[in-house]
C-alpha positions in Angstrom: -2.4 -7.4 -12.9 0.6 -9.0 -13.2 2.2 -12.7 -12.1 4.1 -11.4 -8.7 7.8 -13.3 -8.6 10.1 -12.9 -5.4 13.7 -12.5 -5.0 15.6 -14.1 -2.1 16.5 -10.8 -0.4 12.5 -10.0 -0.6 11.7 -13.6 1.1 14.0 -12.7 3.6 12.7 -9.7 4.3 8.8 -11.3 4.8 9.9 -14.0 6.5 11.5 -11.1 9.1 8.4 -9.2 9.1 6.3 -12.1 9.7 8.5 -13.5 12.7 8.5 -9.7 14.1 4.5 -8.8 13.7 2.9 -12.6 13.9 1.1 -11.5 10.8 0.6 -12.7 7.6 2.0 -11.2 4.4 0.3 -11.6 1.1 2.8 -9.1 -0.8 6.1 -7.1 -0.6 7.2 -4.3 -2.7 10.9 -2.7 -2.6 10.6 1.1 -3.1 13.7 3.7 -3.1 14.5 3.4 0.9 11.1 1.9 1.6 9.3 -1.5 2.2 5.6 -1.6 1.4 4.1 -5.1 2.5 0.7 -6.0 1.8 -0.8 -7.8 5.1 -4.1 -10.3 4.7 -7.3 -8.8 6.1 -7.8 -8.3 9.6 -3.9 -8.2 10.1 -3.3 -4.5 10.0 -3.9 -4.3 14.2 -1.2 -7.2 15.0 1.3 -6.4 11.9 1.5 -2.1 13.2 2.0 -3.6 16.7 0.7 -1.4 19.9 1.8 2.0 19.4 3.6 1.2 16.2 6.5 -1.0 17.9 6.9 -3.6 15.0 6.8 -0.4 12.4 9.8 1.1 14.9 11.4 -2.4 15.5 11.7 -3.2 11.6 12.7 0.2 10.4 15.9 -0.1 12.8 16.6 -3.8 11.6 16.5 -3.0 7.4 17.1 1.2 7.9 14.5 2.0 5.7 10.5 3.6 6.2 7.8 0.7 6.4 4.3 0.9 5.2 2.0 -1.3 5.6 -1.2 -2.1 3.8 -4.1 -4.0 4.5 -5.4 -6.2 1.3 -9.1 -6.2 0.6 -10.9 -8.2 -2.3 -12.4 -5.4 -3.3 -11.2 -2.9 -5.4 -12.5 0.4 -3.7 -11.5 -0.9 0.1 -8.0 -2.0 -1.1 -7.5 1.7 -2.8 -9.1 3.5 0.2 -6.3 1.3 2.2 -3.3 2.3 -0.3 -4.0 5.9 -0.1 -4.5 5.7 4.0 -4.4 7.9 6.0 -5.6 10.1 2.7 -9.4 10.5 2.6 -11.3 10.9 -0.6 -14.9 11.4 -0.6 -15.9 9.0 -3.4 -14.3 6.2 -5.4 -16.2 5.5 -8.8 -15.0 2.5 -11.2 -16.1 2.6 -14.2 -14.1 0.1 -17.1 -11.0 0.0 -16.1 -10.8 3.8 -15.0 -10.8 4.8 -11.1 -11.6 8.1 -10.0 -11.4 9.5 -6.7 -13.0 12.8 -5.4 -10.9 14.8 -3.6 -12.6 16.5 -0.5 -10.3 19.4 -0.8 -7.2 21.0 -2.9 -4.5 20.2 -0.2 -5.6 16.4 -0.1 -5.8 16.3 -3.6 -2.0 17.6 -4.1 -0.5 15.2 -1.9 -2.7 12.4 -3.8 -0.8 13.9 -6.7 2.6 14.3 -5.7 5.4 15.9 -7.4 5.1 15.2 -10.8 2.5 12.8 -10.2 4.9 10.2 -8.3 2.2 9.2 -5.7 0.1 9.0 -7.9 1.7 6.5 -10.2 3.2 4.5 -7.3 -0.6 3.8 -5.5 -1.6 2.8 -9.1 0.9 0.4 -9.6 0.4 -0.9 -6.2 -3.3 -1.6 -7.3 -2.6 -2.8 -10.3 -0.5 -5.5 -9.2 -4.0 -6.9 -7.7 -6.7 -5.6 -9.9 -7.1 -5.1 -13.8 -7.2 -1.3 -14.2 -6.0 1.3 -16.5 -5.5 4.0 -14.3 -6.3 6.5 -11.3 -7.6 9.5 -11.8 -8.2 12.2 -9.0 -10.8 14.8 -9.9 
């Protein structure tokens, strides 16, 4: 959980979002050739747009893959929202550890990724919100 600091190019980037969707973003991160921003609850509907039109429109204006988040207070929602459209069967926190069941081998690789890239870039997005250690998919 760390203090969250914003560049110009990233203010300019949520101000376009939120002048495009009519939503309101709480966070933005800057990944190779992607934009994840982090919408405030209830926003997910009006920041996707109707059949994904603001995802479309905003990927043509910056030419890079959007993905957008919904932000939830509590730690298991918010996780079940970073992993979307992933399904796990069970999220337990204990300490600073969380663990998520895997329904089946398939899901659980793509949790994973390629030398556990996924894996490392949904923690980090949690982390930047909530005081955990790590995720840990069983």
């Amino acid at each position: 959980m760390s203090k969250i600091k914003f560049d110009i190019e990233s203010i300019k980037l949520m101000t376009l979002f939120e002048s495009i969707t009519r939503s309101h973003v709480k966070d933005m991160i800057i990944r190779e050739g992607a934009l994840i921003f982090i919408v405030m609850p209830g926003e997910i509907g009006k920041a996707i747009g109707k059949k994904a039109g603001n995802i479309k429109k905003l990927e043509r204006i910056s030419k890079k893959k959007i993905r957008i988040i919904e932000y939830r207070d509590d730690l298991e929602k918010f996780a079940r929202n970073v992993i979307m459209p992933l399904k796990v069967n069970n999220i337990d926190i204990e300490g600073k550890i969380v663990t998520m069941t895997s329904p089946d081998s398939q899901t659980r690789g793509l949790l994973i990724g390629r030398a556990a890239v996924n894996l490392r870039n949904f923690e980090s997005i949690v982390k930047r919100y909530f005081d955990i250690d790590e995720i840990k998919i069983v």
